[in-house]
C-alpha positions as CSV (number, residue, x, y, z in Angstrom):
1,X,0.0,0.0,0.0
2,X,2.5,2.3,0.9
3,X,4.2,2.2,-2.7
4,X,1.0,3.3,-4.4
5,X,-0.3,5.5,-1.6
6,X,-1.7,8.9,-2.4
7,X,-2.6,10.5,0.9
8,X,-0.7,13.1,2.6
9,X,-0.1,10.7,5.8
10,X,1.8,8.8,3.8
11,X,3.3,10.8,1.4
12,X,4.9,13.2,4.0
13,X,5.9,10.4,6.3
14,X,7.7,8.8,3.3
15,X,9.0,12.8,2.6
16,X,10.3,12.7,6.0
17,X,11.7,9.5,7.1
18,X,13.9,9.9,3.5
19,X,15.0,13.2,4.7
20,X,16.5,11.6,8.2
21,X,18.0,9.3,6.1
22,X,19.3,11.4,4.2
23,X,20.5,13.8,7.6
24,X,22.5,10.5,8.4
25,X,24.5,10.9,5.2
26,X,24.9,14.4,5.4
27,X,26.0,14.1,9.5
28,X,28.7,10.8,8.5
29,X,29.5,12.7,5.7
30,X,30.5,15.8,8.1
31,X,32.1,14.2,10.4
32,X,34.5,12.8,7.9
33,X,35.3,15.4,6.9
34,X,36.0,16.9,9.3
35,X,38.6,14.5,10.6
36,X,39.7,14.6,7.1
37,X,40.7,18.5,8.1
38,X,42.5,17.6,11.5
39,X,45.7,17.3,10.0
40,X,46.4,19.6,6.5
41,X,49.5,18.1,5.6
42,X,48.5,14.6,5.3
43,X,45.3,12.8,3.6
44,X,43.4,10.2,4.3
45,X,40.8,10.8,1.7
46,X,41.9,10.5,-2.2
47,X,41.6,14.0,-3.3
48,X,39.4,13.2,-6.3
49,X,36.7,11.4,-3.6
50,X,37.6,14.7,-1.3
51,X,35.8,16.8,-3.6
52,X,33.2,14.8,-4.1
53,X,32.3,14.6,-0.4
54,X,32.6,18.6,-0.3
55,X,29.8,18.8,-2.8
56,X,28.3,16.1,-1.5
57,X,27.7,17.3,1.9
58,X,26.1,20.1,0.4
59,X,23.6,18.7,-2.1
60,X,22.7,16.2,1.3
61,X,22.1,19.2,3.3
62,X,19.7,21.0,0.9
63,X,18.1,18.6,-2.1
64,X,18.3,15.3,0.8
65,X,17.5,16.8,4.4
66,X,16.4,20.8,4.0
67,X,14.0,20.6,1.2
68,X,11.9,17.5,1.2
69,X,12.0,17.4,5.1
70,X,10.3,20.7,5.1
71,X,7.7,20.0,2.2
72,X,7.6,16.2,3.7
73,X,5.9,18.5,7.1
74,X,4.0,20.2,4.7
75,X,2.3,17.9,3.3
76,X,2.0,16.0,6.6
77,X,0.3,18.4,8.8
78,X,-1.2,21.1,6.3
79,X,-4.4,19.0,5.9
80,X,-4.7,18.4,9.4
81,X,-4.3,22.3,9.9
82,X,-7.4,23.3,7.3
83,X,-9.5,20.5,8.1
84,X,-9.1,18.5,5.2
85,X,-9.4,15.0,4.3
86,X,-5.9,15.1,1.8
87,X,-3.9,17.0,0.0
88,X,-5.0,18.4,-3.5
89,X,-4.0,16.7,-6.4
90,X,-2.9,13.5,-4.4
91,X,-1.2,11.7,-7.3
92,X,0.9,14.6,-8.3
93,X,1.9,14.8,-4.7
94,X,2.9,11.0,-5.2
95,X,4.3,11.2,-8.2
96,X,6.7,14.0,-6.8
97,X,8.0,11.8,-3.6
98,X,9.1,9.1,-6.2
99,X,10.3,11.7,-8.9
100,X,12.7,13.2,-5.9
101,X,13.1,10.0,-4.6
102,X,14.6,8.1,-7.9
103,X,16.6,11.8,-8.5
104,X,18.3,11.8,-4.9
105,X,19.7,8.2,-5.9
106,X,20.9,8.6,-9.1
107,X,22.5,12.2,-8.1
108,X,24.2,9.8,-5.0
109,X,25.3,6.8,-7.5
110,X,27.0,10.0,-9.4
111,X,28.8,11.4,-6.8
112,X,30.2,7.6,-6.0
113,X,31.2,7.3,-9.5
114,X,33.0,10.8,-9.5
115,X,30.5,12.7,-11.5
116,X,29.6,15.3,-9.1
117,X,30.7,19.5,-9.3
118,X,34.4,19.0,-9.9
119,X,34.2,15.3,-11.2
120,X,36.5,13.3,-13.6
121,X,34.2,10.9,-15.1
122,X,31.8,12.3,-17.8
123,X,29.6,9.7,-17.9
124,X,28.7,10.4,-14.3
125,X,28.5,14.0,-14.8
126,X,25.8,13.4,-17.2
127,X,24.2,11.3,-14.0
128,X,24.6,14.0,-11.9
129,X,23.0,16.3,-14.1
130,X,19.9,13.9,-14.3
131,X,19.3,12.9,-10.7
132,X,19.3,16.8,-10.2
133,X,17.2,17.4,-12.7
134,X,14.8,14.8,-11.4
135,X,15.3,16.2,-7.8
136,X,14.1,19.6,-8.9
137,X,11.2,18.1,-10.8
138,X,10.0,15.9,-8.0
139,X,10.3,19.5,-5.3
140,X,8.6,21.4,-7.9
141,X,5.5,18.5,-8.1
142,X,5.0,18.1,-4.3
143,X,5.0,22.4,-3.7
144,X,2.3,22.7,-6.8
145,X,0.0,20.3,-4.7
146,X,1.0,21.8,-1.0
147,X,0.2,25.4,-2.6
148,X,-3.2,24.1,-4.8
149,X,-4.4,22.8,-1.2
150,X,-3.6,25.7,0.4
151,X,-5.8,28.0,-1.8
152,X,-8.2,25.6,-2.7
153,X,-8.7,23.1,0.9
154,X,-9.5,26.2,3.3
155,X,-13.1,24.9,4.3
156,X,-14.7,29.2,3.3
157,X,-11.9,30.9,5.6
158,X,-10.4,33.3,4.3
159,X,-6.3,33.2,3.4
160,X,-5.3,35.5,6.1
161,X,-7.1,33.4,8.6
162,X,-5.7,29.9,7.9
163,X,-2.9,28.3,10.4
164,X,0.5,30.6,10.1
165,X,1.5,26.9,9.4
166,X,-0.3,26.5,6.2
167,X,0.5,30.1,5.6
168,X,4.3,29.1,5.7
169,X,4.2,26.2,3.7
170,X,2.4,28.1,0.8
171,X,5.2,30.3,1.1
172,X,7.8,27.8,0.3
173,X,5.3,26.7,-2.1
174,X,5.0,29.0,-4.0
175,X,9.0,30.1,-4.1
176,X,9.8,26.6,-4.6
177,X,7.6,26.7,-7.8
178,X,8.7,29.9,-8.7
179,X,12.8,29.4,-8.3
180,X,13.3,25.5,-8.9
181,X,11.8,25.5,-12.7
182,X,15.0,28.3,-13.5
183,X,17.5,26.0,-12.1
184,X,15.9,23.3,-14.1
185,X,16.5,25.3,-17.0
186,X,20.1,26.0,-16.3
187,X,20.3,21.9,-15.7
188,X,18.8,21.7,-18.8
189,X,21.2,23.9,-20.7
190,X,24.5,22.8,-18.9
191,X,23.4,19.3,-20.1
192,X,23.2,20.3,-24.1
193,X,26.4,22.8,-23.8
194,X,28.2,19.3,-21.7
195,X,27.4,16.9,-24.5
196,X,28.3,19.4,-27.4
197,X,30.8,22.6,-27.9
198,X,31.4,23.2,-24.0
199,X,31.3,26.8,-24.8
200,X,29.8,27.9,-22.0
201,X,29.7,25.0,-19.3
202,X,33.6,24.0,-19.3
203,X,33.1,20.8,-17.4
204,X,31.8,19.5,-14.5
205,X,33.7,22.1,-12.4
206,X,32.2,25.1,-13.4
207,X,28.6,23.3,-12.0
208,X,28.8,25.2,-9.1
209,X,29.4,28.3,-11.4
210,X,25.7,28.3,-12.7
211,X,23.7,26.2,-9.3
212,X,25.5,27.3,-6.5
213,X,23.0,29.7,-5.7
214,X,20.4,27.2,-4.9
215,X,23.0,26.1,-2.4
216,X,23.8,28.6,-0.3
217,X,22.0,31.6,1.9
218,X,19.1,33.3,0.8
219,X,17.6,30.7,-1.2
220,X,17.7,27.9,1.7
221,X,15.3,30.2,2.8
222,X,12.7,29.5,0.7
223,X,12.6,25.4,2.1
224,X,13.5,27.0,5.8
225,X,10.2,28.8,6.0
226,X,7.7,26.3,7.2
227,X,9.9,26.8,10.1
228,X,8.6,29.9,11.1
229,X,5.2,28.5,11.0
230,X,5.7,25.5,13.4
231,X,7.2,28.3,16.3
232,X,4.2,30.2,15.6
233,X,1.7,27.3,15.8
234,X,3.5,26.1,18.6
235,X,3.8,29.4,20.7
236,X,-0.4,30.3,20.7
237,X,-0.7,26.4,21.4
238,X,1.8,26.1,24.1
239,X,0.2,29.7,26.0
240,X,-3.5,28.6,24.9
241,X,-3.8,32.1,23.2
242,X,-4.0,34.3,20.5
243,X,-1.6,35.8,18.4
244,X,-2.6,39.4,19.0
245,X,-0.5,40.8,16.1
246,X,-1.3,38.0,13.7
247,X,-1.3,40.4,10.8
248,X,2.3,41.1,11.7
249,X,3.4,37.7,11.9
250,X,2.0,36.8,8.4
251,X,3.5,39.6,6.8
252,X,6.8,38.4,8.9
253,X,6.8,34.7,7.2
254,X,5.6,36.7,3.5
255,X,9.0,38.7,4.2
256,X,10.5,35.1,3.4
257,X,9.7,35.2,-0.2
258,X,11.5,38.2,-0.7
259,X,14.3,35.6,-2.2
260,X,12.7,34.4,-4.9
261,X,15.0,36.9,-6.8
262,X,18.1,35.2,-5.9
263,X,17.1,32.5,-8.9
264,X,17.0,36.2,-11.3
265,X,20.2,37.6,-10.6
266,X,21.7,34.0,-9.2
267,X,24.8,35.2,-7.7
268,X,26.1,36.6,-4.4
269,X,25.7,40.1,-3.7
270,X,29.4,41.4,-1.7
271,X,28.8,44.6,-0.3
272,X,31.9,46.9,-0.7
273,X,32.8,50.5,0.3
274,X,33.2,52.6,-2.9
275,X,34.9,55.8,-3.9
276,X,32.2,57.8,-3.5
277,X,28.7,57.8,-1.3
278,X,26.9,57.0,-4.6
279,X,29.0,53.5,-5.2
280,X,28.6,52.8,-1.8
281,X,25.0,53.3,-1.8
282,X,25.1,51.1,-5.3
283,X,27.0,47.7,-3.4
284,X,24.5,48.8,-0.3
285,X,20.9,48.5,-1.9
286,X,21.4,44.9,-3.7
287,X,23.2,43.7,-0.8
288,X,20.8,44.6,1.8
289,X,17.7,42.9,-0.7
290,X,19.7,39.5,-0.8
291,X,21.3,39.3,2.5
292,X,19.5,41.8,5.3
293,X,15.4,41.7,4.7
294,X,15.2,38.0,5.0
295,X,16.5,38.6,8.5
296,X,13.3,40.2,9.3
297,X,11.7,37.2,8.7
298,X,12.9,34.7,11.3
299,X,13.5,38.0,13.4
300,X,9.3,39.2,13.9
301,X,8.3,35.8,14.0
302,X,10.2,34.7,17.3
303,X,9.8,38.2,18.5
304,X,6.0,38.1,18.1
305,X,5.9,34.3,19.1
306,X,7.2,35.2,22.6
307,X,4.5,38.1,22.6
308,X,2.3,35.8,22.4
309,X,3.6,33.2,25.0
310,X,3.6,36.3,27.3
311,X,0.1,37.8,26.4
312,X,-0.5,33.7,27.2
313,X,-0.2,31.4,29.9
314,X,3.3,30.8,29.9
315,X,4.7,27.7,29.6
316,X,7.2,24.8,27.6
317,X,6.2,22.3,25.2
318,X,8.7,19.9,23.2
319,X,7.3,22.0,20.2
320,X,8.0,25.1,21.2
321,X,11.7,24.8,23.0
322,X,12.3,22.7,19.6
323,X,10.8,24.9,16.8
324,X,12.4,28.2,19.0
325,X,15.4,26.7,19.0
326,X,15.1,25.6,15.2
327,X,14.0,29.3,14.0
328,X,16.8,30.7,16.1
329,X,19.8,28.4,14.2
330,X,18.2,29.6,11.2
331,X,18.4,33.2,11.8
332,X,22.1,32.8,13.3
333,X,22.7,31.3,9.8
334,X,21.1,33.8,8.0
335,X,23.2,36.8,10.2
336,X,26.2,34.4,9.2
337,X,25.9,35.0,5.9
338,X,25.1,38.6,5.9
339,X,28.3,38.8,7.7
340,X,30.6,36.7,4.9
341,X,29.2,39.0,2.0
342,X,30.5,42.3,3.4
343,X,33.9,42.7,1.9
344,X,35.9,44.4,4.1
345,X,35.4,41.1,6.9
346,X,37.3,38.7,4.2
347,X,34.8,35.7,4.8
348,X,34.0,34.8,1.5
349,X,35.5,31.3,0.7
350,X,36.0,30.6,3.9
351,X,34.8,27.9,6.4
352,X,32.3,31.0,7.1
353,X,29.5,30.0,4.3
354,X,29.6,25.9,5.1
355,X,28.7,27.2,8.7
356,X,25.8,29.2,7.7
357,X,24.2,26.4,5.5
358,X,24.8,24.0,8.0
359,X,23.0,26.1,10.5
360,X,20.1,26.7,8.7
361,X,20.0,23.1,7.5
362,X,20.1,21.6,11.3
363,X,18.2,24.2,12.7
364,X,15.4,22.9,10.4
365,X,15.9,19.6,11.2
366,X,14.9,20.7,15.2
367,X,11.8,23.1,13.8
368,X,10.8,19.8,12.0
369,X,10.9,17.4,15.4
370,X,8.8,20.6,16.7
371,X,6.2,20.0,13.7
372,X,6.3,16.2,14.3
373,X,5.4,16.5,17.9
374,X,2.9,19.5,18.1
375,X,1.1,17.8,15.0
376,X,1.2,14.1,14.9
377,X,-1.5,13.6,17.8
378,X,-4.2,14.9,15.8
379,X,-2.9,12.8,12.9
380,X,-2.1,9.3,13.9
381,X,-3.9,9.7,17.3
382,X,-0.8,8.8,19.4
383,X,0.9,11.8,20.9
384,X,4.6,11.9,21.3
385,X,6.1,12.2,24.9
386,X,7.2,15.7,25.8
387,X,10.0,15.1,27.9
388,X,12.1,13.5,25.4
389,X,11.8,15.4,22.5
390,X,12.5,18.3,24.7
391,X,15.7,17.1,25.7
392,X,16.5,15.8,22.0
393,X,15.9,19.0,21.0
394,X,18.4,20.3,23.4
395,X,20.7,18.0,22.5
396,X,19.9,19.0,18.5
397,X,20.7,22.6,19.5
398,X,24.2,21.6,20.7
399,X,24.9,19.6,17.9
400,X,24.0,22.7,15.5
401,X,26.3,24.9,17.3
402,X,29.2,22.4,17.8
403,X,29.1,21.5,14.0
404,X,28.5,25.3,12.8
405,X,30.0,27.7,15.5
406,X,34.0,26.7,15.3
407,X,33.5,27.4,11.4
408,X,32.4,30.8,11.9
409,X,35.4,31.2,14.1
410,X,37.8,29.6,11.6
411,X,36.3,31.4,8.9
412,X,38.2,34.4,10.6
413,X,41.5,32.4,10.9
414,X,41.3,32.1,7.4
415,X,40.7,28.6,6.8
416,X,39.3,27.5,3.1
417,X,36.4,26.4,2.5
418,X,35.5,22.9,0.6
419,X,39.5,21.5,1.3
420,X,41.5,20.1,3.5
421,X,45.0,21.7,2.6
422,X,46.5,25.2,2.3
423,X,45.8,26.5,5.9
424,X,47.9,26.3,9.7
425,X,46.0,23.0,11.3
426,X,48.1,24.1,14.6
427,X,46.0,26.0,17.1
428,X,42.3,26.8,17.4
429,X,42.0,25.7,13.4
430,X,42.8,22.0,14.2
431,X,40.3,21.7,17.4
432,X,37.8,23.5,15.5
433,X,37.6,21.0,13.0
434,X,37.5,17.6,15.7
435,X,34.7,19.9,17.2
436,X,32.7,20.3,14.1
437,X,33.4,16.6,13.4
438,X,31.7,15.6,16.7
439,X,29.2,18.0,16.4
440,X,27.5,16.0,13.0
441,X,27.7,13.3,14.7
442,X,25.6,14.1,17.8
443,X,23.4,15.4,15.4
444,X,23.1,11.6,13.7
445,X,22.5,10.2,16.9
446,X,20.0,12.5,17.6
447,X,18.2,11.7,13.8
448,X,18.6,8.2,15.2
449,X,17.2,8.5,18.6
450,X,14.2,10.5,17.3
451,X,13.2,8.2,15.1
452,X,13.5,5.1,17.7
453,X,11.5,7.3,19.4
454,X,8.5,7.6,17.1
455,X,8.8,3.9,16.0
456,X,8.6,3.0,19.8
457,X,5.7,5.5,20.7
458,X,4.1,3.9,17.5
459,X,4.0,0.2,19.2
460,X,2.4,2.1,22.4
């Protein structure tokens, strides 16, 4: 049943049990990696499968864990949230969990036959190109159904009065449907210009060249933004209240789609002091679009969400110390990459940026636990226990910092990004990188342990 299932309890449970999966990759993947980067002056790692576990951390965080772990919630709990019976258009739904699922494995056959961004072998560069391509087509599918429910499934409420949950997933919707088709069209191009003259694509290491941007900060955004709406939820649930600015909050979690332009200029935007006030001003205005509104959108929703645990009854929940949490790595990941794109701090190509992504990407992971355990009563009828997601979720927050924060701190000590030679090891560089190392792996423990978790609370 489960392989031809079309309803949303299944689909997103499929969504999101491939995403943990996937956040064990990602989390072994780290930590090798970063023992790889204990020592630069000797390699334990071929470097041709180095660089394929660079950019294969990467395309694990965002296209295996961020992205369908966000839209897996989605489509999980939206229903739920208007009253509905299912998703609309069910089947395309399906048909998008199997589209992203088929892509994910052929991108990961690619990367272990060297045809990843900076890959030797062309034939698996051409596999890359095609599990992405299917990636982006399955994401695409699921957002078209999560955004046709959305506007369609509200029951005669009006938009501005559905869930700030459902409000946040038709956000990422909506971008998703709106950004993803351009990179399919760059996939498609890079394809015909690999397979002919080369003019324009030079080989499989100029792939971050023309899709890095869908890798990086703002973009993440876009599948971070169902976040927001879990803390929300979770705060006016937790405080039995109302969100007495809820106008504010909605126009807070809107504030998210401001980078749907990234996929229109699709490049970083470095902000530099020029000769005059007028060049200044010039580097100032794109920079602060890209890299300093979507700050305000993590930024009112926790404000206003502790508003209304105050104007509330006060109190925890495993949702809310986990999706606050959550929201809050996002946002430090956001401010982290503000900070890399202003010239005069030298961050840019540095350990700085894998930080950032990695917070965002983790602190998703802990807003998703959040969604899991404020929502999964009213949909399978069997609550999870409180007091150990809550400590799982603290136990997610120290991974995030462990695995991010020393990278933030290297990023100032100079130390490159995506390699493992060509900086001092000795000092605060080399313990930085055994932390980070231990940090992704508390994380897959805690992946692990959360999952036991539901499994167990499952069997009663």
């Amino acid at each position: 049943r489960w392989l031809t299932a079309a309803d949303h309890v299944r689909v997103g449970a499929s969504l999101v049990v491939s995403a943990f999966l996937w956040a064990v990759i990602a989390g072994v993947v780290g930590a090798v990696l970063g023992i790889e980067r204990l020592d630069a002056g000797a390699a334990f790692v071929d470097s041709d499968a180095l660089t394929q576990l660079f950019s294969l951390h990467r395309f694990a965080l965002v296209f295996g864990v961020l992205a369908p772990l966000m839209l897996g919630v989605a489509v999980l709990t939206v229903p739920a949230q208007l009253h509905a019976s299912n998703v609309s258009l069910p089947r395309l739904a399906a048909f998008g969990w199997w589209a992203w699922l088929a892509g994910s494995i052929v991108a990961f056959v690619s990367y272990l036959g060297n045809g990843g961004p900076g890959g030797g072998d062309e034939r698996y560069v051409e596999t890359y190109l095609l599990g992405l391509a299917l990636v982006i087509v399955g994401l695409v599918a699921i957002s078209v159904s999560i955004a046709t429910t959305v506007l369609t499934r509200r029951n005669g409420r009006r938009l501005a009065d559905v869930p700030v949950g459902a409000f946040a997933a038709l956000v990422t919707a909506l971008g998703v449907s709106l950004t993803l088709p351009v990179a399919l069209g760059t996939v498609a191009y890079l394809w015909v210009d690999f397979v002919n003259a080369r003019v324009a694509f030079g080989g499989a290491d100029l792939i971050d060249s023309w899709l890095g941007w869908l890798m990086r900060e703002p973009q993440t955004l876009v599948f971070a933004a169902p976040a927001l709406g879990v803390l929300a939820d979770a705060a006016v649930r937790t405080a039995k209240s109302r969100q007495p600015l809820r106008g504010v909050v909605l126009v807070g979690v809107g504030v998210a789609a401001t980078v749907v332009f990234s996929s229109v200029t699709q490049q970083a935007h470095v902000f530099e002091v020029g000769k005059t006030p007028f060049e200044t001003l010039q580097s100032f205005v794109p920079f602060a679009l890209f890299n300093l509104v979507p700050l305000l959108a993590p930024l009112i929703v926790i404000a206003l969400s502790l508003l209304a645990i105050k104007s509330g009854t006060p109190a925890l929940s495993a949702a809310l110390v986990a999706s606050l949490l959550g929201v809050g790595m996002v946002f430090t990941g956001l401010v982290g990459s503000a900070a890399m794109h202003i010239d005069s701090l030298g961050l840019v190509g540095t350990t700085f940026g894998e930080a950032a992504l990695v917070y965002v990407v983790y602190g998703a992971v802990l807003a998703a636990l959040g969604a899991i355990a404020l929502h999964v009563g009213s949909i399978t009828g069997r609550a999870l226990p409180d007091i150990p997601v809550l400590l799982l979720s603290l136990v997610g927050f120290i991974a995030t910092v462990l695995s991010s924060l020393p990278h933030y701190v290297a990023g100032f000590l100079d130390q490159p990004a995506a390699t493992a030679v060509g900086y001092d090891d000795s000092g605060f560089v080399g313990f930085a990188n055994v932390i980070v190392g231990l940090g992704h792996a508390l994380m897959v423990l805690v992946v692990l342990a959360f999952g036991g978790l539901v499994l167990a609370s499952r069997r009663g």
